[in-house]
N, CA, C and O of each residue as an XYZ file, in Angstrom:
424
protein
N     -14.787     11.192     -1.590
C     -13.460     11.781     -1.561
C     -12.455     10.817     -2.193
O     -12.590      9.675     -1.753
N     -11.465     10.959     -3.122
C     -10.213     10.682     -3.082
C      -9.404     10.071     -2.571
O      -8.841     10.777     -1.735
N      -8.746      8.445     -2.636
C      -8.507      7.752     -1.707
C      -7.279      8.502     -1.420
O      -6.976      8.693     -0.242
N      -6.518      8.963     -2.395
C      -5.197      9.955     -2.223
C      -4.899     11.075     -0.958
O      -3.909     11.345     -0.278
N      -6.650     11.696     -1.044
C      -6.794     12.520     -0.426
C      -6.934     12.729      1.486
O      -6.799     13.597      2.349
N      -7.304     11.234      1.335
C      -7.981     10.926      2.837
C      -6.640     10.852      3.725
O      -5.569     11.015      3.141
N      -6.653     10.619      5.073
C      -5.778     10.573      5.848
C      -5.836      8.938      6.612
O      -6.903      8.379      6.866
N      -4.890      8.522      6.812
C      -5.031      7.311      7.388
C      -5.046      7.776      9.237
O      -4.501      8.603      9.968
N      -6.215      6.444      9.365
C      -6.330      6.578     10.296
C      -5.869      5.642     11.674
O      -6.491      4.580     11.647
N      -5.201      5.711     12.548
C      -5.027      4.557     13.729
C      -5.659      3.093     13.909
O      -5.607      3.018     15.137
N      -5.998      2.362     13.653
C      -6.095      0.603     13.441
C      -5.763      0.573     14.937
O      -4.831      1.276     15.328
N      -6.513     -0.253     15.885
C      -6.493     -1.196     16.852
C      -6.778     -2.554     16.416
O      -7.452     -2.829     15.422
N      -6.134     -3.545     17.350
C      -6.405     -4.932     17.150
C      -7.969     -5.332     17.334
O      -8.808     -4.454     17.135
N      -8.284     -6.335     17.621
C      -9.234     -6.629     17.840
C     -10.624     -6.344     16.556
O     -11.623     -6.949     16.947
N     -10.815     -5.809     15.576
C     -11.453     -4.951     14.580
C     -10.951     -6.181     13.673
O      -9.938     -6.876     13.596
N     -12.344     -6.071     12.953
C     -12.056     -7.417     11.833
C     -11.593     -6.893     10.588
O     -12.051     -5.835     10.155
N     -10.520     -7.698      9.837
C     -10.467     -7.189      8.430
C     -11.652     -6.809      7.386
O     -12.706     -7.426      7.229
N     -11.229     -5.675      6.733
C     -12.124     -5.535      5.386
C     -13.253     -6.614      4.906
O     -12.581     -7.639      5.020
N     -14.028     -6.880      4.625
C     -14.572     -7.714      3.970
C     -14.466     -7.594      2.629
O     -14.417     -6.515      2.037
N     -14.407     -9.279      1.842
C     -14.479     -9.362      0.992
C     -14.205     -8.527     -0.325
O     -13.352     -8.301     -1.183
N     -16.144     -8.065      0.289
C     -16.760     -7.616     -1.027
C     -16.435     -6.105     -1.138
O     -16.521     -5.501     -2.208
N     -16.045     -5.510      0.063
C     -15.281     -4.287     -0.537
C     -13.992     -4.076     -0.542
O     -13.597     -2.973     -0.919
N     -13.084     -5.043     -0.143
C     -11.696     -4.919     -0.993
C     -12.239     -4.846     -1.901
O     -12.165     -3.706     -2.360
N     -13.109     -5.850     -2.787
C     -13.249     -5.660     -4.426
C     -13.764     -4.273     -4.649
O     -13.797     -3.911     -5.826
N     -14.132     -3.511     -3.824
C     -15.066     -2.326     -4.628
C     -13.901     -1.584     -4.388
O     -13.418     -1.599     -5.521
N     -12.858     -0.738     -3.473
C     -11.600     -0.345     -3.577
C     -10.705     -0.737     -4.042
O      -9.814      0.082     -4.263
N     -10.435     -2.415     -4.493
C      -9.656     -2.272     -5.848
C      -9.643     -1.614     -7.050
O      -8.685     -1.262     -7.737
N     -11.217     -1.448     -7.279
C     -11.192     -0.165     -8.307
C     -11.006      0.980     -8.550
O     -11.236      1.641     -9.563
N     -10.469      1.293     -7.354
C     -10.110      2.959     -6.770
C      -8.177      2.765     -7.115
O      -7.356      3.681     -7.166
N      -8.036      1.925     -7.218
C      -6.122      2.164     -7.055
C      -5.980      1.534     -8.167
O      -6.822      0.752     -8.609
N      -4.741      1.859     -8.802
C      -4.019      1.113    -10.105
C      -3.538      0.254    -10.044
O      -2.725      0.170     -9.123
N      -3.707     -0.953    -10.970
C      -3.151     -1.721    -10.998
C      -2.607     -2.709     -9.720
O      -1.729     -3.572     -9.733
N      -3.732     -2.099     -8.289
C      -2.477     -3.173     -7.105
C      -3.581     -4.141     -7.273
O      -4.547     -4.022     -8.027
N      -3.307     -5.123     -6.463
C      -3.887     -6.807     -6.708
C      -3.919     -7.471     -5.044
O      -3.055     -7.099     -4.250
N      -4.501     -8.016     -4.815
C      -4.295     -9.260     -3.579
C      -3.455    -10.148     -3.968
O      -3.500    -10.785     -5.021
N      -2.581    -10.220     -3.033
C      -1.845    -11.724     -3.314
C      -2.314    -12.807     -2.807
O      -3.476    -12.869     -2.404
N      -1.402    -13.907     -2.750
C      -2.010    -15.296     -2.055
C      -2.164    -15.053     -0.597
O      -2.821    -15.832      0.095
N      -1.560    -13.962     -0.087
C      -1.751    -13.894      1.152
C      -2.601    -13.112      1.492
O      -2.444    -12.856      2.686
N      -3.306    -12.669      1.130
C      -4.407    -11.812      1.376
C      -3.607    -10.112      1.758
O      -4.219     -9.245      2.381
N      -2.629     -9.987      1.400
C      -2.085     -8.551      1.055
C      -2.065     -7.619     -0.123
O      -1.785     -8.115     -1.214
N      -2.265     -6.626     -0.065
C      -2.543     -5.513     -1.237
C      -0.752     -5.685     -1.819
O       0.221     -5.663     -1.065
N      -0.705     -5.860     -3.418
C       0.473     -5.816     -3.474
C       0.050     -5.207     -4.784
O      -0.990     -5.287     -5.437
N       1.775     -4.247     -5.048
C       1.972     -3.712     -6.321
C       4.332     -4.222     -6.672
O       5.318     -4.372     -5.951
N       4.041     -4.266     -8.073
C       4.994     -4.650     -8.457
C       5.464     -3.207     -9.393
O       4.810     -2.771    -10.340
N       6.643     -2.662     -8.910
C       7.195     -1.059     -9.704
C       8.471     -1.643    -10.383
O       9.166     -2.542     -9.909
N       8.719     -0.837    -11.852
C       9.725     -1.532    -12.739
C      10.548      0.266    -12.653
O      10.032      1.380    -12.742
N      11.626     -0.059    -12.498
C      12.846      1.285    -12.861
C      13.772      0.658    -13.781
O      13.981     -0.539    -13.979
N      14.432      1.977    -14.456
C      15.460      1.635    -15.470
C      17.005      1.413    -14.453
O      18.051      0.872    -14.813
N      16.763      1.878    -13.458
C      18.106      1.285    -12.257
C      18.242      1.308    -10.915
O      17.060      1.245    -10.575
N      18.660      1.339    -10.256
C      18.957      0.814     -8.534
C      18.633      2.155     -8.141
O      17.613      2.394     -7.494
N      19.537      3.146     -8.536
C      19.100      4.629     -8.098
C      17.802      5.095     -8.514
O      17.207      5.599     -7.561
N      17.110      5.113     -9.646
C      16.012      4.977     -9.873
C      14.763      4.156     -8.690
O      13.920      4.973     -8.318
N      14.650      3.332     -8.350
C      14.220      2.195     -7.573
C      14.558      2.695     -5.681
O      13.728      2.748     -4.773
N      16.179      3.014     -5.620
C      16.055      3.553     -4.457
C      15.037      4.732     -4.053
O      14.177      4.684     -3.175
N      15.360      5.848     -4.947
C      14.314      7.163     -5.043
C      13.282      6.755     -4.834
O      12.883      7.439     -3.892
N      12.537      6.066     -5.087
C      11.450      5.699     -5.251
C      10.834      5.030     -3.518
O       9.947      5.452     -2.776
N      11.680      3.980     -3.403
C      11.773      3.608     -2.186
C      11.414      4.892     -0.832
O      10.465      4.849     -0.050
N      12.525      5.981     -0.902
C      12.805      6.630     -0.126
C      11.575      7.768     -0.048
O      11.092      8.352      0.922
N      11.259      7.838     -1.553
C       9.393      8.176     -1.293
C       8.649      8.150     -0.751
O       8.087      9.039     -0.111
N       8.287      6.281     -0.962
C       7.377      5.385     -0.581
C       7.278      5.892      1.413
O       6.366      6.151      2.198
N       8.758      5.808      1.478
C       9.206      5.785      3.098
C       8.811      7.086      4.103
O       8.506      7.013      5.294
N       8.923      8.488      3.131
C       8.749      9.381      3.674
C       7.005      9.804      4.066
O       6.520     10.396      5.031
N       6.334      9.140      2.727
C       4.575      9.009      2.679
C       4.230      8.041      3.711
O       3.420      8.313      4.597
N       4.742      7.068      3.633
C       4.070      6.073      5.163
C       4.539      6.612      6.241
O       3.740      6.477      7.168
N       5.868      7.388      6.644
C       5.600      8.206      7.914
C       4.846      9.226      8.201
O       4.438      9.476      9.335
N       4.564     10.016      6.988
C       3.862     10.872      7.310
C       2.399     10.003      7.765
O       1.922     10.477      8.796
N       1.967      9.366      7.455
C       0.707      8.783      7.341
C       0.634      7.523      8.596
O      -0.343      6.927      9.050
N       1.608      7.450      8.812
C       1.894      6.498     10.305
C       1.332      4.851      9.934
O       0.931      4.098     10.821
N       1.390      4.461      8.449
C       0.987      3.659      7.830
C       2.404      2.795      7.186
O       3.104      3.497      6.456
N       2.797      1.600      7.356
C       4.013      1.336      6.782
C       4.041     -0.330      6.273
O       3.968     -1.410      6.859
N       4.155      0.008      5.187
C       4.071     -1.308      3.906
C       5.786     -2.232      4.358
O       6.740     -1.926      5.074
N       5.545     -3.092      3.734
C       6.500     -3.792      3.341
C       7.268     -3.819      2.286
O       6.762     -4.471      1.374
N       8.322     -3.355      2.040
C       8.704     -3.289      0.598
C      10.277     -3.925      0.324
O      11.309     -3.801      0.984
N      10.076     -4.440     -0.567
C      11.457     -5.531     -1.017
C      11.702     -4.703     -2.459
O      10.936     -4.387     -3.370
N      13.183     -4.498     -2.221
C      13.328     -3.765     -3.819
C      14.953     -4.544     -4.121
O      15.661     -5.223     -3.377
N      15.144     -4.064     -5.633
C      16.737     -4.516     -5.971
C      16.845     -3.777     -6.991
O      16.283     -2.682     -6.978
N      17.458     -4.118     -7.918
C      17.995     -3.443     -8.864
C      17.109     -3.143     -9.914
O      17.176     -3.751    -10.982
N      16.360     -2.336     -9.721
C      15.136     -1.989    -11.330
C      13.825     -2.598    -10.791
O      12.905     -3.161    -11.383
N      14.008     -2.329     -9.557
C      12.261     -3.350     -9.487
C      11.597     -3.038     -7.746
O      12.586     -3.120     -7.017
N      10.741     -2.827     -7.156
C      10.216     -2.482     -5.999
C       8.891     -3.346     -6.052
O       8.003     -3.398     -6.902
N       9.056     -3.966     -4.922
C       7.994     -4.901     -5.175
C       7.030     -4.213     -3.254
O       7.567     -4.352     -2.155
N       5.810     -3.639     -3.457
C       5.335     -3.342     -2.126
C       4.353     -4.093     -1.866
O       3.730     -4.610     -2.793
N       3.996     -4.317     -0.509
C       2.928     -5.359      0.246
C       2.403     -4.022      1.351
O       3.050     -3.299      2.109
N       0.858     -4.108      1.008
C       0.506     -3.815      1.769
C      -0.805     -4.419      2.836
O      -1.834     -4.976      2.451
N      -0.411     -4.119      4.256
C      -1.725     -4.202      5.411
C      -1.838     -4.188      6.312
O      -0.747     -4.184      6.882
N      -2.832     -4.172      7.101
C      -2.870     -3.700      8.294
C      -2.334     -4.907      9.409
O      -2.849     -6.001      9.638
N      -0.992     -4.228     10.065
C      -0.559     -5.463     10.756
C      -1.269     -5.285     12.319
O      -0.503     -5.815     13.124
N      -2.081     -4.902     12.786
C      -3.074     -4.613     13.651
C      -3.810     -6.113     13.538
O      -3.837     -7.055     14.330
N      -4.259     -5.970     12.522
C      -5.901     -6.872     12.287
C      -5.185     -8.096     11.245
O      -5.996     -8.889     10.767
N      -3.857     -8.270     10.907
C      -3.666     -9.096     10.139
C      -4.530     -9.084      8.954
O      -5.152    -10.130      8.767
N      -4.691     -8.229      8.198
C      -5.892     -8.096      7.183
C      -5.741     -6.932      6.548
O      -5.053     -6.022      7.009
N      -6.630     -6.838      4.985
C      -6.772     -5.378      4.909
C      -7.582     -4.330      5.219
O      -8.766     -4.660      5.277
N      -7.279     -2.762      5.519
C      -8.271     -2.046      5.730
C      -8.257     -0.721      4.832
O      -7.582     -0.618      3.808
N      -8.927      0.084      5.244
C      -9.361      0.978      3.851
C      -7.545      1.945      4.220
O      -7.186      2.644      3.273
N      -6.816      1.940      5.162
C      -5.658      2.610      5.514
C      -4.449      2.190      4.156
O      -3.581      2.846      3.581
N      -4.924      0.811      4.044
C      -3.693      0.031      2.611
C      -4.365      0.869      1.739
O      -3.747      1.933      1.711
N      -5.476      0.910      0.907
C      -6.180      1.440     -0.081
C      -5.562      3.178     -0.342
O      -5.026      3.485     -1.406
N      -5.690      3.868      0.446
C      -5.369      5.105      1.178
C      -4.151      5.311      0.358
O      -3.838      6.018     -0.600
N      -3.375      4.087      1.388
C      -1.334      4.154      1.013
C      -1.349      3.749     -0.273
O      -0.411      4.377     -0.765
N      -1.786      3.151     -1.043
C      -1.591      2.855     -2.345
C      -2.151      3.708     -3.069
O      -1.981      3.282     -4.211
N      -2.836      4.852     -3.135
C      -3.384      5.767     -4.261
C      -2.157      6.799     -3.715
O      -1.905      7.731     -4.478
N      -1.579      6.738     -2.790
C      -0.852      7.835     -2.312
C       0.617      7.943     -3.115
O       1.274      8.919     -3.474
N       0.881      6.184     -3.259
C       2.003      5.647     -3.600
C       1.720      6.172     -5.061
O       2.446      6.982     -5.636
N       0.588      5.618     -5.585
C       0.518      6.012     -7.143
C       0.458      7.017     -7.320
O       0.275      7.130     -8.532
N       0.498      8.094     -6.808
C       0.670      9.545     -6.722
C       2.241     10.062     -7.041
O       2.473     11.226     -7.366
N       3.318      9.005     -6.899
C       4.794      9.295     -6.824
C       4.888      9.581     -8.259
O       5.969      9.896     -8.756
């Protein structure tokens, strides 16, 4: 199935992060997002302006409630920068993967 397609699901603590080797195999499922140094799913979005960039934002915002899934996102003027993961497990799980094909869906 469609990472777009799937539904995120509830995360309890205790449950170990993703491993490794399949973050790498679901990085190939989403565009362009990346791990950062912190071990978070991140994507970097470019707009031609603030209103542009807000919209976008207010997107992002309405898809992670529906999905009960909610990123981190720092934006400014022409630029949205999102972090995603599971703050449950401190780690990632297939729920970030999920939110990010969803996001690339905007």
């Amino acid at each position: 199935m469609n990472l777009a397609q799937k539904k995120c699901v509830a995360c309890e603590g205790g449950m170990p992060p993703m491993p490794n080797f399949l973050v790498k195999k679901y990085l190939k499922k989403v565009k362009k997002w990346k791990v950062n140094s912190k071990g978070r799913l991140y994507k970097e979005f470019k707009f031609k302006n603030f209103k542009e960039a807000l919209k976008f934002v207010n997107k992002v915002g309405n898809i992670a409630e529906k999905n009960g899934h909610h990123p981190d996102i720092y934006f400014t003027w022409g630029k949205c920068n999102i972090e995603l993961y599971t703050h449950a497990i401190n780690g990632l799980s297939e729920n970030d993967f999920i939110l990010a094909a969803k996001i690339d869906k905007i």
